[in-house]
N, C-alpha and C positions, 0 to 999 in steps of 0.2 A: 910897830913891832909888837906881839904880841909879847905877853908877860904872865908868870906861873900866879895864879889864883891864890896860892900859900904862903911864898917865901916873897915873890913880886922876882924872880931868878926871871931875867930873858935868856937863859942857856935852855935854852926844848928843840927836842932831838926827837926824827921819825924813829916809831919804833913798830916793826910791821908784826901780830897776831896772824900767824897764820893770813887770810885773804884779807883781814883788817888792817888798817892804817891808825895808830895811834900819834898823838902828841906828847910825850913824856919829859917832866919838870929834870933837868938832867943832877940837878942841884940836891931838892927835895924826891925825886921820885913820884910826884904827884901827875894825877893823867890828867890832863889840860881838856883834850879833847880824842870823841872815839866816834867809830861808827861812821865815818865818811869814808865808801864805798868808792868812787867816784872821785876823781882829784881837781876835775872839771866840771865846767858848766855845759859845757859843748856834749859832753857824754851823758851827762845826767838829762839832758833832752835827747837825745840822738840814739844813746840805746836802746837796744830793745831785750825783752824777755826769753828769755830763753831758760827751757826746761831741763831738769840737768842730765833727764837719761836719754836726752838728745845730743848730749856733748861725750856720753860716753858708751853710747849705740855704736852696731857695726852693721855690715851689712847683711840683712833679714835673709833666714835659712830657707828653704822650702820644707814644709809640714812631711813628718812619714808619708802619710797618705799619697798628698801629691809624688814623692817621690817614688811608693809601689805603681799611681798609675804613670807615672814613664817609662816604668819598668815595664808593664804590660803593655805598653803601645810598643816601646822597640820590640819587645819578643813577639808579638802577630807582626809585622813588619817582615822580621825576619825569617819567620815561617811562611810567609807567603812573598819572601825572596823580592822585596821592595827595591829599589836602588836609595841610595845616601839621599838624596835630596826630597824625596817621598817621604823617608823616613822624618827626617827634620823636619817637611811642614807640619806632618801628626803630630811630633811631640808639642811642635809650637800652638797648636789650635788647642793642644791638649793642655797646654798650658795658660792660655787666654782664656778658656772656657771655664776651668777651674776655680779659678778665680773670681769668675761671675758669680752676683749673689743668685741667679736662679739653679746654679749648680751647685753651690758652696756647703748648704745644708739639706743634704740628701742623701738616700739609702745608698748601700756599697753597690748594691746591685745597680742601678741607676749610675752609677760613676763606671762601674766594667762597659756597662752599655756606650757611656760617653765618650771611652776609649776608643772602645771599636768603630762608632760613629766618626769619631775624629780620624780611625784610618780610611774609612770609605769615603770619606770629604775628600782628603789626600788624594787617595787613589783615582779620583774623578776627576779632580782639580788636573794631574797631570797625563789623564787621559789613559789609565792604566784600567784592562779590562776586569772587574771585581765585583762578584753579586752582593747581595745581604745576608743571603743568606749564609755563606760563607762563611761570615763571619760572625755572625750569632749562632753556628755550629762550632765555629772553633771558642768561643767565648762561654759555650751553653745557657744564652737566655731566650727567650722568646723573642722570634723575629717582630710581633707587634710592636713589643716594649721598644726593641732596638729601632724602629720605625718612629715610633713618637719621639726618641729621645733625638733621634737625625733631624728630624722636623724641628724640634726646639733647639737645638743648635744652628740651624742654620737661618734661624728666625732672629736669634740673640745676638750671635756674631755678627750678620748682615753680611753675609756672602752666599755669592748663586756659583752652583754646581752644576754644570753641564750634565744632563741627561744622557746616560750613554746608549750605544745602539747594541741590538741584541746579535746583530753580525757579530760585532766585537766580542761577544761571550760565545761563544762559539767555541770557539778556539781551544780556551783553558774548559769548559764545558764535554768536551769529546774525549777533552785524554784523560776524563776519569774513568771511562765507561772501560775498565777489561774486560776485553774480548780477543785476545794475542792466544796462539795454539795452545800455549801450555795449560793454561787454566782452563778451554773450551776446545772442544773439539773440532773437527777441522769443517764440520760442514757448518758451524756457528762463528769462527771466528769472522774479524775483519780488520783491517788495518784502522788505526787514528784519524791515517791522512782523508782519504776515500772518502769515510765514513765523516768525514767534518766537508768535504767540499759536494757530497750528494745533501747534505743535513743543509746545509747554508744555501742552495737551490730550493729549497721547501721551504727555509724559512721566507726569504726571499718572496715566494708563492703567495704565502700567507698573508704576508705584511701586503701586497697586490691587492689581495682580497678580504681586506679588513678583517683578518683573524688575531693579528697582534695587536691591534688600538686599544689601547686601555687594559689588557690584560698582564698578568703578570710574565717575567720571560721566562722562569723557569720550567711551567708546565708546557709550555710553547716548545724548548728547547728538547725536552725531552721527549714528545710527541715526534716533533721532526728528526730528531736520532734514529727513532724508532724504529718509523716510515723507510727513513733511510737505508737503513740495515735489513728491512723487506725486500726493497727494492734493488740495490745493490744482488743479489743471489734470490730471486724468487721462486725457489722451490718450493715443496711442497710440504720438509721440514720444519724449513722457518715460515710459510705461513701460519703452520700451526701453531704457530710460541704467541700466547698474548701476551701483553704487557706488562704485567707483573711478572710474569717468566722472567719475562726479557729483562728485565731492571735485577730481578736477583742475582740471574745469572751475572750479568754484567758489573753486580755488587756497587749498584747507585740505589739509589732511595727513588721510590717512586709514588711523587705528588697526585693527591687523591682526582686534582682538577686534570691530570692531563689524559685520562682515555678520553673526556669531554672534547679534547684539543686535538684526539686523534681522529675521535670521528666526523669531527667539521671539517677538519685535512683530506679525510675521507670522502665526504661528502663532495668538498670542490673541485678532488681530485674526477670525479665521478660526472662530472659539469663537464668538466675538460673534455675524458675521456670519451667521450658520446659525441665529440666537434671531432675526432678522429676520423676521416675518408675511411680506410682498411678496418675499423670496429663495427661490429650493429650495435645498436643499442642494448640490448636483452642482453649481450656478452657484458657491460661493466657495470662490476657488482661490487660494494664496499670491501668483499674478501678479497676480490682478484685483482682490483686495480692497482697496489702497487707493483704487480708486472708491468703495467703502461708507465707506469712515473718516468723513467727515462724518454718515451718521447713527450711525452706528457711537456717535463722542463723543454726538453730539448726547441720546442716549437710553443714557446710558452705562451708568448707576445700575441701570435697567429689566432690560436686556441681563445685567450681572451676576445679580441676582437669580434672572433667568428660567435662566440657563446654571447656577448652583445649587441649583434644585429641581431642574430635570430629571435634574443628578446623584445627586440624593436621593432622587428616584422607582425612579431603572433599581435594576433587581434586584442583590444581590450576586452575586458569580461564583459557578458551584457545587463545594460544597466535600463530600468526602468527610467528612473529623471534624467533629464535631460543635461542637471547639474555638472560640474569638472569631476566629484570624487565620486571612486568606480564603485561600482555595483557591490549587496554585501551575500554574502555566501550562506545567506540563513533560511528560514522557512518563509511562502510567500505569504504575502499579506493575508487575513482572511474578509477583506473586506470585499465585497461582490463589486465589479467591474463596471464603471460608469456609464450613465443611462447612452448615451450615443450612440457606444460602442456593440448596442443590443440589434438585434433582429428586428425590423420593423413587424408590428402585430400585422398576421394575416386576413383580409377579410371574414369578417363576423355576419352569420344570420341575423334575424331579427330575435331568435331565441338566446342571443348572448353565445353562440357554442359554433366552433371553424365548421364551414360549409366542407360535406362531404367526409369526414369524419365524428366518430362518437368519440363523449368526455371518458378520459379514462377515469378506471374510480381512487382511484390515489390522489387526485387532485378535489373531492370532496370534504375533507379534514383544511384543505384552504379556502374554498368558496365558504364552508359552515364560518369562519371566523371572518368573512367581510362586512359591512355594512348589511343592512336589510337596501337600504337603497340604491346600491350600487352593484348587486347581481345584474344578472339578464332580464328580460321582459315576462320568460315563463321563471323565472325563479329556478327550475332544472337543469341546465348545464351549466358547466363550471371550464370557464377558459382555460386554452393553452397556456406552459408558463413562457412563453416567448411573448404573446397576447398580453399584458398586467393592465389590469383598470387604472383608473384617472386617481384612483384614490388614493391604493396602494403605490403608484408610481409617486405621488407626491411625500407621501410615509417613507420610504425608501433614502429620494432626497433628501428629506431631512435627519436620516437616521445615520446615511453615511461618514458624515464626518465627525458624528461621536464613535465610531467604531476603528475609523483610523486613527482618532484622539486615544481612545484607548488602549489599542495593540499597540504593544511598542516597539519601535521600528530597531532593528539588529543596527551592531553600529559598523558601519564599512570599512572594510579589508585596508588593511594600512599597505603602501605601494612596494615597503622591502618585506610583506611576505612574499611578493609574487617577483622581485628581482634578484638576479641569479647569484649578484657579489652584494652585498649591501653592510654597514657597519654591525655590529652584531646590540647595539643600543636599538637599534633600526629595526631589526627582525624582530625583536623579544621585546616590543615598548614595557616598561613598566605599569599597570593598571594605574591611572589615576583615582582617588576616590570621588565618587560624586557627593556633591553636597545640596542637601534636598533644602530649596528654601522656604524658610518659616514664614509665620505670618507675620506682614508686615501692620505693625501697632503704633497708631498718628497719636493716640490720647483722645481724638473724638468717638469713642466708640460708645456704647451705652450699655450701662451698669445694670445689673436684671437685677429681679428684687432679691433672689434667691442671694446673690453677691454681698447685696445690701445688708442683708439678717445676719451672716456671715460674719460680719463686724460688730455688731450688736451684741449685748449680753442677754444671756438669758436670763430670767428670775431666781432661779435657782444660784448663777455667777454674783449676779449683785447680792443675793443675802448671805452666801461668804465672805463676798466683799465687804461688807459694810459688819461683818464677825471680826473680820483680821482686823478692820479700821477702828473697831474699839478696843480691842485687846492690845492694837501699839499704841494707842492716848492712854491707856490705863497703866 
């Protein structure tokens, strides 16, 4: 039984401080003992540390920021008339993303970007049809910027986005184009519908003959509206209207790449059109052809087939070697034509000169430069050039294949210039650079003297030398 230190009182009474535990002498007032936190042994091992703005923490707010961009993710949502659950996955990506430290300390611009990328993730994810550009017009940043930052999110997050098809954009893609009587006149207008299901026939086309692979959809898109709307009424109104016209009138924006897109639509519509029985050829011309567009589609399948046999038919180009790659389309060799393939020499007099005819005198500036010993017997005539001496035929031989060594040979026709549908990487290869190689250096090579002096001081170096070398000992 413990006992007061002062009076020797066993009357000691808990007496709690606040989170403290005292011993108090009840007698004397005396504090026996303090500072025992713990009234056990069990807890005084078994607890643990705990911090105290964890005991009186609640649950963590979301930041302004984070909060204006959910703000911005539901209002494009809503502007582009999302359904509930579209909406929910943006804000939630938008909120997972956030929080990554590759997004967490970055410019505002880069976070608007992140928004919008987080709705076109959305929009893909559940198959709803939605360009980029869309949405970096409705956001106004640079569709680049909004490209890298889609690319970095979807790298961070670790989620794959279905690729969508340019059919699909179609659709929302046509009914921006006004063109209803009110605003255009009646020989311009067209309906939505028409005008989306002639467009989706071309695009269709295209994508056939490698004109969508790898390019972007929009200039595509609006090439084949274009087309369409020629086609649909081809008079002689709307042929006139180029493309810029047409895009104003219609009050769309029109991308610098797609008259490129119209004239390779153009172009293969022009392929087609000349596999047509009832056309000649000379009648399809890139202005006129989308009057044929509708049989053109209509017999699409046909058309292709028939435009690839006949390429299978026509002959290859002619090729000198006998090699697989085709012949090249550049200038002929200037190397003189091997000795076999010549005229055997005529019989010769005893004067050196063809029996029954005289030397002409233009072949005198070649006899003056042959040997002395290899003219004729009188030294006076000067052989035929069909005729060559023993001498000059050996000269020849051996001159030929430094002349082919040094002409350089044109490099040969790659095979999708001359094929009728081919990818458009195919037609236009990119030039490779050549790389000339150097000389190749073993280390046994030998060192000329000139090299050798080269490394050597002169007289004049050594008595600076040996100036500077006393003036730093002194």
């Amino acid at each position: 039984m413990a006992s007061c230190p002062e009076c020797g009182s066993s009357n000691l009474v808990d007496d709690s401080l606040y989170s403290q535990s005292q011993l108090v002498c009840a007698d004397c007032g005396a504090v026996v003992s303090e500072g025992l936190l713990t009234t056990t042994r069990t807890e005084e091992n078994q607890g643990t540390d705990v911090q105290y703005h964890q005991t009186t923490a609640v649950d963590k707010q979301p930041c302004p920021n984070l909060i204006k961009g959910l703000k911005r993710v539901r209002a494009l949502c809503r502007i582009l008339r999302f359904p509930r659950h579209i909406e929910e996955t943006a804000e939630s990506l938008f909120s997972r993303a956030y929080e990554h430290p590759n997004f967490l300390k970055c410019s505002l611009k880069k976070k608007e970007s992140l928004g919008g990328s987080c709705v076109l993730l959305s929009s893909r994810q559940h198959d709803w049809p939605i360009a980029m550009g869309t949405i970096s017009s409705l956001l106004e940043t640079d569709e680049c910027t909004m490209g890298m930052v889609y690319q970095e999110l979807l790298k961070t997050l670790g989620v794959d986005a279905p690729v969508p098809s340019i059919t699909h954009l179609l659709d929302s893609h046509c009914s921006q184009y006004q063109l209803s009587p009110p605003g255009v006149s009646e020989v311009f207008s067209e309906s939505a519908h028409r005008l989306s299901q002639r467009a989706g026939a071309l695009v269709e086309l295209a994508a056939d003959t490698w004109l969508v692979t790898g390019r972007h959809p929009v200039p595509v898109l609006v090439a084949a509206v274009y087309l369409a709307w020629l086609s649909l009424k081809p008079c002689k109104a709307r042929l006139n209207v180029p493309l810029g016209r047409f895009c104003k009138m219609a009050k769309v924006g029109a991308p610098g790449v797609a008259l490129k897109r119209v004239a390779e639509m153009k172009e293969v519509l022009c392929k087609l059109g000349r596999q047509l029985p009832w056309v000649k050829d000379e009648d399809v011309e890139p202005r006129n052809v989308p009057a044929l567009a509708e049989d053109i589609l209509k017999h699409r399948v046909t058309l292709l087939r028939k435009a690839m046999r006949s390429f299978e038919s026509e002959p290859p180009p002619p090729s000198d070697d006998p090699g697989p790659s085709p012949a090249p389309k550049g200038p002929q060799s200037l190397a003189p034509p091997p000795l076999q393939e010549q005229a055997p020499p005529p019989p010769q007099g005893t004067g050196g000169t063809v029996l029954g005819e005289t030397p002409p005198p233009t072949e005198q500036t070649v006899e003056s430069d042959w040997p002395r010993g290899e003219r004729g017997g009188s030294g006076t005539g000067s052989p035929e050039r069909g005729a060559v001496p023993s001498g000059e035929r050996s000269e020849r031989v051996e001159t030929n294949p430094e002349q082919e060594v040094e002409t350089p040979d044109p490099a040969p026709e790659h095979w999708g210039k001359r094929h009728p549908f081919a990818p458009p990487c195919v037609q236009n290869p990119r030039k490779r650079p050549r790389s000339v190689p150097g000389p190749e250096v073993q280390g046994d090579e030998e060192i000329s003297d000139s090299e050798i002096e080269g490394y050597l001081r002169t007289p004049q170096e050594m008595k600076e030398f040996a100036e500077a070398q006393k003036k730093l000992t002194c």
